[in-house]
N, CA and C atoms as a LAMMPS dump frame, in Angstrom:
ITEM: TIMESTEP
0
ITEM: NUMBER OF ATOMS
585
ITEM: BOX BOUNDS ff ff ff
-5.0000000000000000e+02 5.0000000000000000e+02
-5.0000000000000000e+02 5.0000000000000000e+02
-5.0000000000000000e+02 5.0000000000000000e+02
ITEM: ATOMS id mol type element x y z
1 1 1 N 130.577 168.11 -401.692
2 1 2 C 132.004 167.926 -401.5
3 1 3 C 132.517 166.73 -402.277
4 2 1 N 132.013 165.695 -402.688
5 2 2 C 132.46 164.482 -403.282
6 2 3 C 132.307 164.693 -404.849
7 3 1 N 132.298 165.83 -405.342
8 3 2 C 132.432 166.123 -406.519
9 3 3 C 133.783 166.549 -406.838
10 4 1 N 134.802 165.373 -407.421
11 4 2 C 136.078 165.533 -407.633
12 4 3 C 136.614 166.304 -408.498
13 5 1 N 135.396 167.419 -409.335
14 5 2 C 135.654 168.039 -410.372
15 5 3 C 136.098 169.519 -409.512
16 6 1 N 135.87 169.336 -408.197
17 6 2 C 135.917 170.569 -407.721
18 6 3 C 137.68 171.469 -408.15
19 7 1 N 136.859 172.651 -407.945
20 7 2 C 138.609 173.312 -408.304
21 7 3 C 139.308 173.777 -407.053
22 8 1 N 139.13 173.602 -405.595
23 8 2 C 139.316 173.745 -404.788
24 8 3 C 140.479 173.137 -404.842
25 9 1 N 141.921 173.505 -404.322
26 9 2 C 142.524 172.219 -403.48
27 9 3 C 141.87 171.44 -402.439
28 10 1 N 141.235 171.807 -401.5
29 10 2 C 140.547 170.858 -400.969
30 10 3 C 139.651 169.628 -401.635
31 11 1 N 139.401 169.678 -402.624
32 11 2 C 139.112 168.88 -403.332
33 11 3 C 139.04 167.223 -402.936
34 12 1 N 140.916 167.049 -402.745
35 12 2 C 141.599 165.51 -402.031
36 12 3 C 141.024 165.624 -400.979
37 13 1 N 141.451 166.624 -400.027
38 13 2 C 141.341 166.51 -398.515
39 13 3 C 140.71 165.263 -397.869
40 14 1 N 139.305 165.743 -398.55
41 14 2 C 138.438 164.682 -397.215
42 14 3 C 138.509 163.389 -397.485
43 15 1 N 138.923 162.965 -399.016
44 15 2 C 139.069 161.285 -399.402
45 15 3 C 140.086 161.054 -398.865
46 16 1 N 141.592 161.936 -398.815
47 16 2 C 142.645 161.439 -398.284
48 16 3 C 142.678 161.327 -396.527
49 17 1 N 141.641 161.989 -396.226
50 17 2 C 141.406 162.069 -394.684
51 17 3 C 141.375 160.806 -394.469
52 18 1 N 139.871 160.187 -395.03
53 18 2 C 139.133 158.957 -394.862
54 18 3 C 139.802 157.87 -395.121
55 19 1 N 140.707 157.861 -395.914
56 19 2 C 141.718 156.515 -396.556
57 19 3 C 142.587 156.422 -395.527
58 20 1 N 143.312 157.989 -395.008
59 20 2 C 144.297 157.818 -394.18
60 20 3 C 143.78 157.017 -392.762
61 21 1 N 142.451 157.653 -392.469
62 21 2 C 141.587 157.006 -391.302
63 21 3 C 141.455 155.744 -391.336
64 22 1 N 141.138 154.978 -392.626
65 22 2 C 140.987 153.47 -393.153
66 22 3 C 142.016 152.718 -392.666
67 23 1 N 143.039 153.568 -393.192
68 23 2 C 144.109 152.311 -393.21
69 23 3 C 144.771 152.69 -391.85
70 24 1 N 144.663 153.654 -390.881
71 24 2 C 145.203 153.628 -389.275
72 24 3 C 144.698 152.543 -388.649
73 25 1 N 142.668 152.254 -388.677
74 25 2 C 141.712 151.813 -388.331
75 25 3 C 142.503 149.937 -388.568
76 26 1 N 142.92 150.03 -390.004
77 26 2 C 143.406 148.558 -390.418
78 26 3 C 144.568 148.207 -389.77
79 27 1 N 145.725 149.251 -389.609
80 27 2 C 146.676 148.973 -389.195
81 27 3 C 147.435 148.944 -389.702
82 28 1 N 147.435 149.771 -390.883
83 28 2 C 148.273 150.204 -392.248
84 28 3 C 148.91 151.37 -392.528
85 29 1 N 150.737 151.202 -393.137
86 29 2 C 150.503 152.899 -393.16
87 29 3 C 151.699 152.823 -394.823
88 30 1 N 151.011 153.133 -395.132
89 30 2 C 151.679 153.365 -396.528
90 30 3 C 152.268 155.134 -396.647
91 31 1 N 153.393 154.954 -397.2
92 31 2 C 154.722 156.015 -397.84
93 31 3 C 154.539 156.364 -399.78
94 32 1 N 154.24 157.154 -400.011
95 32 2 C 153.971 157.086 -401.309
96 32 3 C 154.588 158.386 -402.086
97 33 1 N 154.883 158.948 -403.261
98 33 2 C 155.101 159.609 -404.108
99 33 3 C 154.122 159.607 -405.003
100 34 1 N 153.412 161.071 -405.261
101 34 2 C 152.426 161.595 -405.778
102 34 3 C 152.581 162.623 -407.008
103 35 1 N 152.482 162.333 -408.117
104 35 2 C 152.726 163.017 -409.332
105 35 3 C 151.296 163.283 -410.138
106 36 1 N 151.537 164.706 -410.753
107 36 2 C 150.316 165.217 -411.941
108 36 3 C 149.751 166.152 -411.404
109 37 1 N 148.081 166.172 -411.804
110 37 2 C 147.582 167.368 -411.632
111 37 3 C 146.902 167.166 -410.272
112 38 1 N 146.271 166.073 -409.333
113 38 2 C 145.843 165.943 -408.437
114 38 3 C 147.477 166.231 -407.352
115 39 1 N 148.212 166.049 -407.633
116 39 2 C 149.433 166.874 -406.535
117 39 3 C 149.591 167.822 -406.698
118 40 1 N 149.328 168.311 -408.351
119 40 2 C 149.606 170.201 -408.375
120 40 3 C 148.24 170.834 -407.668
121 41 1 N 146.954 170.483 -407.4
122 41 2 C 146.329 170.773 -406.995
123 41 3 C 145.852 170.782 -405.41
124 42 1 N 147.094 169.591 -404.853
125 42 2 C 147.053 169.409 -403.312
126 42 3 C 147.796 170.459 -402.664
127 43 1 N 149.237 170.663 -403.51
128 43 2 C 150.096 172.395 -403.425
129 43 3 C 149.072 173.179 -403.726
130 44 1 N 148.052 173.603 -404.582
131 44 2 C 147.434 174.859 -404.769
132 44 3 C 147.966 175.53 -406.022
133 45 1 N 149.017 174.861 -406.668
134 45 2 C 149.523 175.113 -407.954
135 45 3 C 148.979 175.367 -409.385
136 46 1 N 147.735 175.019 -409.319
137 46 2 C 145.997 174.383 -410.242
138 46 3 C 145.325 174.533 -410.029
139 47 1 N 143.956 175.102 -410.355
140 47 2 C 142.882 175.343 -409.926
141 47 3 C 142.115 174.111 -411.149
142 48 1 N 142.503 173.631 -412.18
143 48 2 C 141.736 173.056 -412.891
144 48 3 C 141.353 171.632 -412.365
145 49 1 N 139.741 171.604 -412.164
146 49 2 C 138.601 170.453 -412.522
147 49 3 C 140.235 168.251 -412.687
148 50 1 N 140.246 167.899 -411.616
149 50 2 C 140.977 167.157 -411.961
150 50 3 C 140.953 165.907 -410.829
151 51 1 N 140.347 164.148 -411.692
152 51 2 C 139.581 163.309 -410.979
153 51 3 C 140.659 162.199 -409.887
154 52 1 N 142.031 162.446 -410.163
155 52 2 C 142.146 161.46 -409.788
156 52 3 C 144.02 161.747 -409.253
157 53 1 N 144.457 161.295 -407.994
158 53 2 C 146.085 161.121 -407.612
159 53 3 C 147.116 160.497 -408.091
160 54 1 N 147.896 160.118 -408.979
161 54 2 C 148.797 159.491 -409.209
162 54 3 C 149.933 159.29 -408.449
163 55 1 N 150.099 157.619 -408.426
164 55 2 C 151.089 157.178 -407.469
165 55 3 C 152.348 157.037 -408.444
166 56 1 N 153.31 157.613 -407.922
167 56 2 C 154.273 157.058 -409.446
168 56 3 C 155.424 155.931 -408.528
169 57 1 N 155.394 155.749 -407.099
170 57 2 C 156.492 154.919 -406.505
171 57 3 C 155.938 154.576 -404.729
172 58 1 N 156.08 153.286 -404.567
173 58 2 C 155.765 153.508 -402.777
174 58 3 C 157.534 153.946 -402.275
175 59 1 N 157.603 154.658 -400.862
176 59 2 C 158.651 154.771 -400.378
177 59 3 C 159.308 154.048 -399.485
178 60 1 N 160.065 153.217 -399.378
179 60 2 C 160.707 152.288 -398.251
180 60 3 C 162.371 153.075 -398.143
181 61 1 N 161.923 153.154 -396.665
182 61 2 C 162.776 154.317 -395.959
183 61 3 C 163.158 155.439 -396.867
184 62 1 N 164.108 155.425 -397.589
185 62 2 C 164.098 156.814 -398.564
186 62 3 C 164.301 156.351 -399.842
187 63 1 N 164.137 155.03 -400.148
188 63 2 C 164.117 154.318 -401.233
189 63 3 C 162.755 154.617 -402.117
190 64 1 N 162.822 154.64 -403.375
191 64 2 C 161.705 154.814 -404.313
192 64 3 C 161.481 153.443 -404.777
193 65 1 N 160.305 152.69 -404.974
194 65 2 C 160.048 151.569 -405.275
195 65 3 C 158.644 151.351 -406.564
196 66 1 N 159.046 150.936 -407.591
197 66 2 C 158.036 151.308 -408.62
198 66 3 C 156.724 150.618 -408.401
199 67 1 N 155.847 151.248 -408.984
200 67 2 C 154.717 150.392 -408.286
201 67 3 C 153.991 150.517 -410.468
202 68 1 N 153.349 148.992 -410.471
203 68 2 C 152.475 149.003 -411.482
204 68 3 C 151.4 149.01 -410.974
205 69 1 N 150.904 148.368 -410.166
206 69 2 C 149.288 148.552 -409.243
207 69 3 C 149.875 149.03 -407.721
208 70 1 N 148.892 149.623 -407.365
209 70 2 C 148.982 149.7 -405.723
210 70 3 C 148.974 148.192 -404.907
211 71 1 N 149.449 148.335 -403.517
212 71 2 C 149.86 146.644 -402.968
213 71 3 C 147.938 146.532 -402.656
214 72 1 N 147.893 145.28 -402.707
215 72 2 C 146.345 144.713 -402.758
216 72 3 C 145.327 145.604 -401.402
217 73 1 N 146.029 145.312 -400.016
218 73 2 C 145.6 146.173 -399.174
219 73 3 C 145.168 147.674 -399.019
220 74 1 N 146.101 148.564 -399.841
221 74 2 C 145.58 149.648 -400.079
222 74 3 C 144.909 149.599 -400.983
223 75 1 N 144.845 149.284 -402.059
224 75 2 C 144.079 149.017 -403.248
225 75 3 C 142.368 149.105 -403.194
226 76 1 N 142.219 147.956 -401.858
227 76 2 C 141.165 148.096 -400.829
228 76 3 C 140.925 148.858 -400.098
229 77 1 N 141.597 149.343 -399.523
230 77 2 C 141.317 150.557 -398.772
231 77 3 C 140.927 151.982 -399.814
232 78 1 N 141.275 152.092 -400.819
233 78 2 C 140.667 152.67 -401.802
234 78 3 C 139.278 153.07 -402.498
235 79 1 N 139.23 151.657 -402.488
236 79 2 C 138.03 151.434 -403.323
237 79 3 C 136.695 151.184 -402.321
238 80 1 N 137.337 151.034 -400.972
239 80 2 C 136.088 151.809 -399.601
240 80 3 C 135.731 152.752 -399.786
241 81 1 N 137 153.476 -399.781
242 81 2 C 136.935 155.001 -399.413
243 81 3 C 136.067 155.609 -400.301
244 82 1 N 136.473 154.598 -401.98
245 82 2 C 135.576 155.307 -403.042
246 82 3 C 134.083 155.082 -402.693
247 83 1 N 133.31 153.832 -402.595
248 83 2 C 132.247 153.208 -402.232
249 83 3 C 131.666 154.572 -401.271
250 84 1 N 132.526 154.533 -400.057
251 84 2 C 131.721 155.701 -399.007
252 84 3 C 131.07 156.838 -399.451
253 85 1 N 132.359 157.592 -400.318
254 85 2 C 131.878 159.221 -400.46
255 85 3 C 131.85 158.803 -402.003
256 86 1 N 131.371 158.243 -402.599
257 86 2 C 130.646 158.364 -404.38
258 86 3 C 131.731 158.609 -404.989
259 87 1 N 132.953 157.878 -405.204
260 87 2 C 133.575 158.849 -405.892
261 87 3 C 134.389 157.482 -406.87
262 88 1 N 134.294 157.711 -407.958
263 88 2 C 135.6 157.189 -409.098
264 88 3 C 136.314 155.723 -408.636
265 89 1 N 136.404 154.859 -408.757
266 89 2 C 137.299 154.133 -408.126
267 89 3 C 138.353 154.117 -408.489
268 90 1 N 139.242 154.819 -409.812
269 90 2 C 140.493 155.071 -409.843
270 90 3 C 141.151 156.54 -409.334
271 91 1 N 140.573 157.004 -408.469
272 91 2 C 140.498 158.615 -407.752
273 91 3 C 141.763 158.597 -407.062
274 92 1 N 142.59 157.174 -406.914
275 92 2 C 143.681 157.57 -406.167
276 92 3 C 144.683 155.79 -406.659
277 93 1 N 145.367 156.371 -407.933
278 93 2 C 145.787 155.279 -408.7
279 93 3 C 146.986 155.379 -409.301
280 94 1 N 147.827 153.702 -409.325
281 94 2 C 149.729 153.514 -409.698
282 94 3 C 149.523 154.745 -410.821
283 95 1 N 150.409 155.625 -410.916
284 95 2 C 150.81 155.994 -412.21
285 95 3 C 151.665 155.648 -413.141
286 96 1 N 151.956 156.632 -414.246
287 96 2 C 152.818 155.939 -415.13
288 96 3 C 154.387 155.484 -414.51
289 97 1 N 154.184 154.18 -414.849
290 97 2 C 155.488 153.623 -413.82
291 97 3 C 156.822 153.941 -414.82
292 98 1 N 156.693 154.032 -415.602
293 98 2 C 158.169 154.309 -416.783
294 98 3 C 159.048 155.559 -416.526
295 99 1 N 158.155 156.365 -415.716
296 99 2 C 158.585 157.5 -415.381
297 99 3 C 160.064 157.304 -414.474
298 100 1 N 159.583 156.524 -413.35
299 100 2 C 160.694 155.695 -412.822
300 100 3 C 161.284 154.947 -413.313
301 101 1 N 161.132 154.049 -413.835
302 101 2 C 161.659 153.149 -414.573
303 101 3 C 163.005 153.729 -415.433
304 102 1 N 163.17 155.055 -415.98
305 102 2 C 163.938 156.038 -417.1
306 102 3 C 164.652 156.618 -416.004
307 103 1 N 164.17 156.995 -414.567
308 103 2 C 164.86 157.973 -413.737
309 103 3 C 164.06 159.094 -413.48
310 104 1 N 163.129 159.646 -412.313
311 104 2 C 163.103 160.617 -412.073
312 104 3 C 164.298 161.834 -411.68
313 105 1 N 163.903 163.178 -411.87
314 105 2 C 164.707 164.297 -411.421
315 105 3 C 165.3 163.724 -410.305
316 106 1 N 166.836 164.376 -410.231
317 106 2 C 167.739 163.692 -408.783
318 106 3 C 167.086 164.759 -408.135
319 107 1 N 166.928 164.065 -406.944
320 107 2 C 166.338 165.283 -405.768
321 107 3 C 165.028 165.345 -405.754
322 108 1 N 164.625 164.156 -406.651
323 108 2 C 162.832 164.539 -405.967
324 108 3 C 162.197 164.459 -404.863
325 109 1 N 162.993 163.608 -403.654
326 109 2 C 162.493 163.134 -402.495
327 109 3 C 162.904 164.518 -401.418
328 110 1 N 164.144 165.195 -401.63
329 110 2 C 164.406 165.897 -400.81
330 110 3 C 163.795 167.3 -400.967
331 111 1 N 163.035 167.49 -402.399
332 111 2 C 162.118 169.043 -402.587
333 111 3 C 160.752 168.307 -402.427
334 112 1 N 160.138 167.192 -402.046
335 112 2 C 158.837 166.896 -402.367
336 112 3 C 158.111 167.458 -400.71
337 113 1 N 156.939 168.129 -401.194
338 113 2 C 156.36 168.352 -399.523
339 113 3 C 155.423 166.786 -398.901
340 114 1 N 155.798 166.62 -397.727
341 114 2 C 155.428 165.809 -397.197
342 114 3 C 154.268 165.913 -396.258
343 115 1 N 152.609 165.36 -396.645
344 115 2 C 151.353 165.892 -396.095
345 115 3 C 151.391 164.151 -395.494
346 116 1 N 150.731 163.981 -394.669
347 116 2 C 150.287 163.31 -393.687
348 116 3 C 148.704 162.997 -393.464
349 117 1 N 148.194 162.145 -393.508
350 117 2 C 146.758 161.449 -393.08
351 117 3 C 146.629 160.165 -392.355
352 118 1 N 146.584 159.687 -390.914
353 118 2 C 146.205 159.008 -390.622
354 118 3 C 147.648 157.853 -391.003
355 119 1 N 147.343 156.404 -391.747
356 119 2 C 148.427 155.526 -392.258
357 119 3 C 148.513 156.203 -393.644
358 120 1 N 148.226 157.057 -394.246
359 120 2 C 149.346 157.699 -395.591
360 120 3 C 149.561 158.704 -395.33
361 121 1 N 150.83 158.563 -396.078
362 121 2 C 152.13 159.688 -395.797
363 121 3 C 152.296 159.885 -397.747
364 122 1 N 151.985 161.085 -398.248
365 122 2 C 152.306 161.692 -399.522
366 122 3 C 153.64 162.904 -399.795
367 123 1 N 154.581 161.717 -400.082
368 123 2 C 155.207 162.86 -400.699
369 123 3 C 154.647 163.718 -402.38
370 124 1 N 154.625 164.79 -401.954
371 124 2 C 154.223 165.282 -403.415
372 124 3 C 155.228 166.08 -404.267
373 125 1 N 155.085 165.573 -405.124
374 125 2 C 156.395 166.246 -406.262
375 125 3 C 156.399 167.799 -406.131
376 126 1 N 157.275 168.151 -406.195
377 126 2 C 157.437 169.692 -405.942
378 126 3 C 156.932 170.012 -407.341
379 127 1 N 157.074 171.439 -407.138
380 127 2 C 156.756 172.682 -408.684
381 127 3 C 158.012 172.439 -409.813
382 128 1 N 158.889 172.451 -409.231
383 128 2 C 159.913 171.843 -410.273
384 128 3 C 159.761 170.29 -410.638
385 129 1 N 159.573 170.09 -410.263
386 129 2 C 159.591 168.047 -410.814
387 129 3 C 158.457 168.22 -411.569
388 130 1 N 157.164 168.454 -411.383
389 130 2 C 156.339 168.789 -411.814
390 130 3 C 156.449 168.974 -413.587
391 131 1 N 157.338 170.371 -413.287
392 131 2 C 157.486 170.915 -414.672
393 131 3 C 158.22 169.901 -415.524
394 132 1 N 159.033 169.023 -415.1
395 132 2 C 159.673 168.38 -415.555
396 132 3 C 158.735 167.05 -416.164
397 133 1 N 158.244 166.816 -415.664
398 133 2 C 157.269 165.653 -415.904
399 133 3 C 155.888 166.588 -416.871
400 134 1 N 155.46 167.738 -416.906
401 134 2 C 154.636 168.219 -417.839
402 134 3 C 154.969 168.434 -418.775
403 135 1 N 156.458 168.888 -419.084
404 135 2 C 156.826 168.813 -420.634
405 135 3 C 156.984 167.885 -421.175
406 136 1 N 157.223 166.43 -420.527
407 136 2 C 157.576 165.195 -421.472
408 136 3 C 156.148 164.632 -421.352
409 137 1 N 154.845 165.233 -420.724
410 137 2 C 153.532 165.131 -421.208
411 137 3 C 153.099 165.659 -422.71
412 138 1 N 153.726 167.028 -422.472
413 138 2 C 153.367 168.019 -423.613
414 138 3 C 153.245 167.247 -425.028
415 139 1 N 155.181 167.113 -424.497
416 139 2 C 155.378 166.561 -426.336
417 139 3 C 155.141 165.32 -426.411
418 140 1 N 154.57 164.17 -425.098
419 140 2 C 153.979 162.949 -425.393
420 140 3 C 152.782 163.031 -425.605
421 141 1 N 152 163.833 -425.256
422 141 2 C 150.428 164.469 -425.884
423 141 3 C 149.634 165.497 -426.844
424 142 1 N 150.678 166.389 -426.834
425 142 2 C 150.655 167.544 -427.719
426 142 3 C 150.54 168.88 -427.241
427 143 1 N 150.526 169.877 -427.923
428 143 2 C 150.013 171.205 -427.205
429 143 3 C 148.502 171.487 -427.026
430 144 1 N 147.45 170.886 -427.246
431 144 2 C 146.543 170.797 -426.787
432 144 3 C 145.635 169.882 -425.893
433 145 1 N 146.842 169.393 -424.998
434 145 2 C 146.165 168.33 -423.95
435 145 3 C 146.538 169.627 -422.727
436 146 1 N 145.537 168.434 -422.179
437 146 2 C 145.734 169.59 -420.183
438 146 3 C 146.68 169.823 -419.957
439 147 1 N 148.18 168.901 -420.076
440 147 2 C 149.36 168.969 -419.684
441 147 3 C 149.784 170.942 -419.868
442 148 1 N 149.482 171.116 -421.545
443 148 2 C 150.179 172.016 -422.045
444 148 3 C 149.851 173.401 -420.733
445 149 1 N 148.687 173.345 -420.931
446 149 2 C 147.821 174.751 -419.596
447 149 3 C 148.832 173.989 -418.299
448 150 1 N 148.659 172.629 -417.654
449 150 2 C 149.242 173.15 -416.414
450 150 3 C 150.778 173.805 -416.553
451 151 1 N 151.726 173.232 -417.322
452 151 2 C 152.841 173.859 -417.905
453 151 3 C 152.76 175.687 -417.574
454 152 1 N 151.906 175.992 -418.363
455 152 2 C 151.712 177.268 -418.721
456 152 3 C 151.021 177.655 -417.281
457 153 1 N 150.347 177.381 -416.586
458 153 2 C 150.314 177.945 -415.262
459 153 3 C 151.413 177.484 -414.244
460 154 1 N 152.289 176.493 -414.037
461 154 2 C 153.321 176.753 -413.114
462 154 3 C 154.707 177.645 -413.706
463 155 1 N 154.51 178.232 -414.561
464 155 2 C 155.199 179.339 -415.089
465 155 3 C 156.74 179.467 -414.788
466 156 1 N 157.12 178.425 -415.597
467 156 2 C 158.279 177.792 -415.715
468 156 3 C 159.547 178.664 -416.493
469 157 1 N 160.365 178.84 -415.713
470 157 2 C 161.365 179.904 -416.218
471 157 3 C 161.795 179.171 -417.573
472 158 1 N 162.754 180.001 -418.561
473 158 2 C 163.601 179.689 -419.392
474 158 3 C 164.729 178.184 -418.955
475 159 1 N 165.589 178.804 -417.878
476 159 2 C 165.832 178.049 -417.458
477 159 3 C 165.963 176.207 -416.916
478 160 1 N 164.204 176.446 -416.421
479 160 2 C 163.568 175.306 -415.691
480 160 3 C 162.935 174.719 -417.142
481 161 1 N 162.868 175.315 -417.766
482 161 2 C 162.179 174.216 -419.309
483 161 3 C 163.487 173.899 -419.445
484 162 1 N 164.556 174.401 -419.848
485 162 2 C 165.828 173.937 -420.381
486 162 3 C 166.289 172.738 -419.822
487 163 1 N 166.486 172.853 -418.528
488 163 2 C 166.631 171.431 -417.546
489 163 3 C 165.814 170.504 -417.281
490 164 1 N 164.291 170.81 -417.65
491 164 2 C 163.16 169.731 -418.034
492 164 3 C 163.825 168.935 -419.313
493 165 1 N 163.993 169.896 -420.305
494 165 2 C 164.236 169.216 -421.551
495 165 3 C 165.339 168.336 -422.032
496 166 1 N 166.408 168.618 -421.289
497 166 2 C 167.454 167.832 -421.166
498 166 3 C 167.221 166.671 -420.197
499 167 1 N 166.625 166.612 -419.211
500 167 2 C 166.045 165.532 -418.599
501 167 3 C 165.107 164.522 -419.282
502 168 1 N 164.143 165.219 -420.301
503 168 2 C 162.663 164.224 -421.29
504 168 3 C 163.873 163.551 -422.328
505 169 1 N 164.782 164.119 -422.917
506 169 2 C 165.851 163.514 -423.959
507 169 3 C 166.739 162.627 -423.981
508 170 1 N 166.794 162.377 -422.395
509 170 2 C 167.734 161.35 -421.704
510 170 3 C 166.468 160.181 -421.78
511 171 1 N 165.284 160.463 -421.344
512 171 2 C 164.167 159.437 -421.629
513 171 3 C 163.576 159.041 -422.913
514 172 1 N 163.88 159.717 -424.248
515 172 2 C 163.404 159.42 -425.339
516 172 3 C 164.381 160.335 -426.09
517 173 1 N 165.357 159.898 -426.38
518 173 2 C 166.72 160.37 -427.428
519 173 3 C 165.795 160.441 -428.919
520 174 1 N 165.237 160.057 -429.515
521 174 2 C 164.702 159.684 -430.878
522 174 3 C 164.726 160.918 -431.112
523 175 1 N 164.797 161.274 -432.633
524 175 2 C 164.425 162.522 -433.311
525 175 3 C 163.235 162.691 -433.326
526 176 1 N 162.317 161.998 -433.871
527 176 2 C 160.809 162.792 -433.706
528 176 3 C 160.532 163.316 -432.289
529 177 1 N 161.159 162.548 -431.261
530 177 2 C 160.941 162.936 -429.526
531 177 3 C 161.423 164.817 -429.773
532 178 1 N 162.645 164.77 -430.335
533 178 2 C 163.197 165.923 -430.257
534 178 3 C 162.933 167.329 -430.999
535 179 1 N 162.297 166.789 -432.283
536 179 2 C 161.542 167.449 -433.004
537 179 3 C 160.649 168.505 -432.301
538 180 1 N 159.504 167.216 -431.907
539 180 2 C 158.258 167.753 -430.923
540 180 3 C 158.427 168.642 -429.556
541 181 1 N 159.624 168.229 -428.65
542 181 2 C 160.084 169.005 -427.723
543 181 3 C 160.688 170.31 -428.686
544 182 1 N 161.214 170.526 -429.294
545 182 2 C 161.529 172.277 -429.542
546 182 3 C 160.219 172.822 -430.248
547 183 1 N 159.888 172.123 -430.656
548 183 2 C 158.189 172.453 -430.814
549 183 3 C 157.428 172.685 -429.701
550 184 1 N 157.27 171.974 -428.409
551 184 2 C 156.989 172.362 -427.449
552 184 3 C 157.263 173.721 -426.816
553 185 1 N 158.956 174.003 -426.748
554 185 2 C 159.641 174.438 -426.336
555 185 3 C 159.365 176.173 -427.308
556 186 1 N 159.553 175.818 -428.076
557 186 2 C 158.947 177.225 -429.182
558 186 3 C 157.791 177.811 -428.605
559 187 1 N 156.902 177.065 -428.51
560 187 2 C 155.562 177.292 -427.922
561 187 3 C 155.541 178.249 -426.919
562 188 1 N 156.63 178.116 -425.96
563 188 2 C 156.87 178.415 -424.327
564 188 3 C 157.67 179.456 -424.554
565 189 1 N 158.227 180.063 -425.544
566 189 2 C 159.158 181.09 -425.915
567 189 3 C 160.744 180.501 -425.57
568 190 1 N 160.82 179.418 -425.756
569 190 2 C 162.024 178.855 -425.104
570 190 3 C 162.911 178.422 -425.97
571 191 1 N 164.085 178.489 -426.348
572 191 2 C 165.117 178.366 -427.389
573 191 3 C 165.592 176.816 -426.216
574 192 1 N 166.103 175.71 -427.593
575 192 2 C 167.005 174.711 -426.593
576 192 3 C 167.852 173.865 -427.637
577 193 1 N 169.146 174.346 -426.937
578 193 2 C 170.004 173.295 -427.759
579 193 3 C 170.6 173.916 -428.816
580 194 1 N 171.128 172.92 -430.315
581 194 2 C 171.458 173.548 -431.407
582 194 3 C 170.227 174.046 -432.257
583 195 1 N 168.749 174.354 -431.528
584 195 2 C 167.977 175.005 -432.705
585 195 3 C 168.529 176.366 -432.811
């Protein structure tokens, strides 16, 4: 079971059990927002091999709060959890904070599903936010990084790329940014804009 390559969603489960157990035990309860492939895989959205959770914000009351590291206490409580069951010590780590920093999708807090362990509470980015955040992977990585496949398995309407893409352009206006997104976007059978 402590093989994080598993393709199970269960995969998280039992580390997030144990952390959540950690930090009740401490007297801790952390609110968090969870982005990438370890949240598409906590929905069941992914089946692909994938090591680690990304935090992209802690939550105070319904406030989003950027995080560059996790606060020191959980941080620790982490790197127990890792110690216990063999696993990675970045298996549950800040993500890219710029993401926030530019503006996530309006409405990510009110579509995100909310799972529960012990003192953590994960909101996880829905299937749409998701998509939104995999295309400005795509064309920040290319069409042959992981991003491009999870893209291509949450099977993203015409539509939902269109409103991804107008969302990644507000975060990186530049022409080469824009270039590469209808390049992306070509890829996906997706027309956008004046191409």
């Amino acid at each position: 079971m402590h093989d994080m390559d598993s393709t199970a969603s269960e995969s998280f489960e039992e580390p997030l059990a144990a952390l959540g157990q950690l930090l009740a035990e401490r007297g801790q309860r952390y609110e968090l927002l969870a982005i990438g492939g370890g949240a598409l895989q906590l929905l069941g959205l992914i089946t692909r091999p994938t090591r680690d959770i990304d935090i992209v914000a802690l939550i105070d009351d319904t406030r989003l709060v950027p995080v560059d590291a996790l606060p020191a206490p959980l941080q620790l409580a982490v790197e127990d959890t890792a110690v216990v069951l063999r696993l990675p010590t970045a298996w549950f780590n800040a993500g890219p904070r710029s993401l926030i920093e530019f503006g996530l999708p309006d409405g990510i807090l009110r579509r995100a599903h909310r799972r529960r362990w012990g003192g953590l509470t994960l909101h996880i980015a829905d299937r749409r936010d998701q998509i939104f955040f995999k295309l400005y992977a795509v064309v920040d990585q290319g069409p042959g990084s992981k991003h491009f496949e999870d893209l291509r398995r949450l099977e993203p309407t015409g539509e939902e790329l269109r409103s991804a893409a107008a969302w990644a352009r507000a975060h990186d206006p530049s022409e080469g940014f824009r270039r590469a997104l209808l390049g992306a976007l070509r890829s996906l059978g997706v027309t956008y804009g004046d191409e």
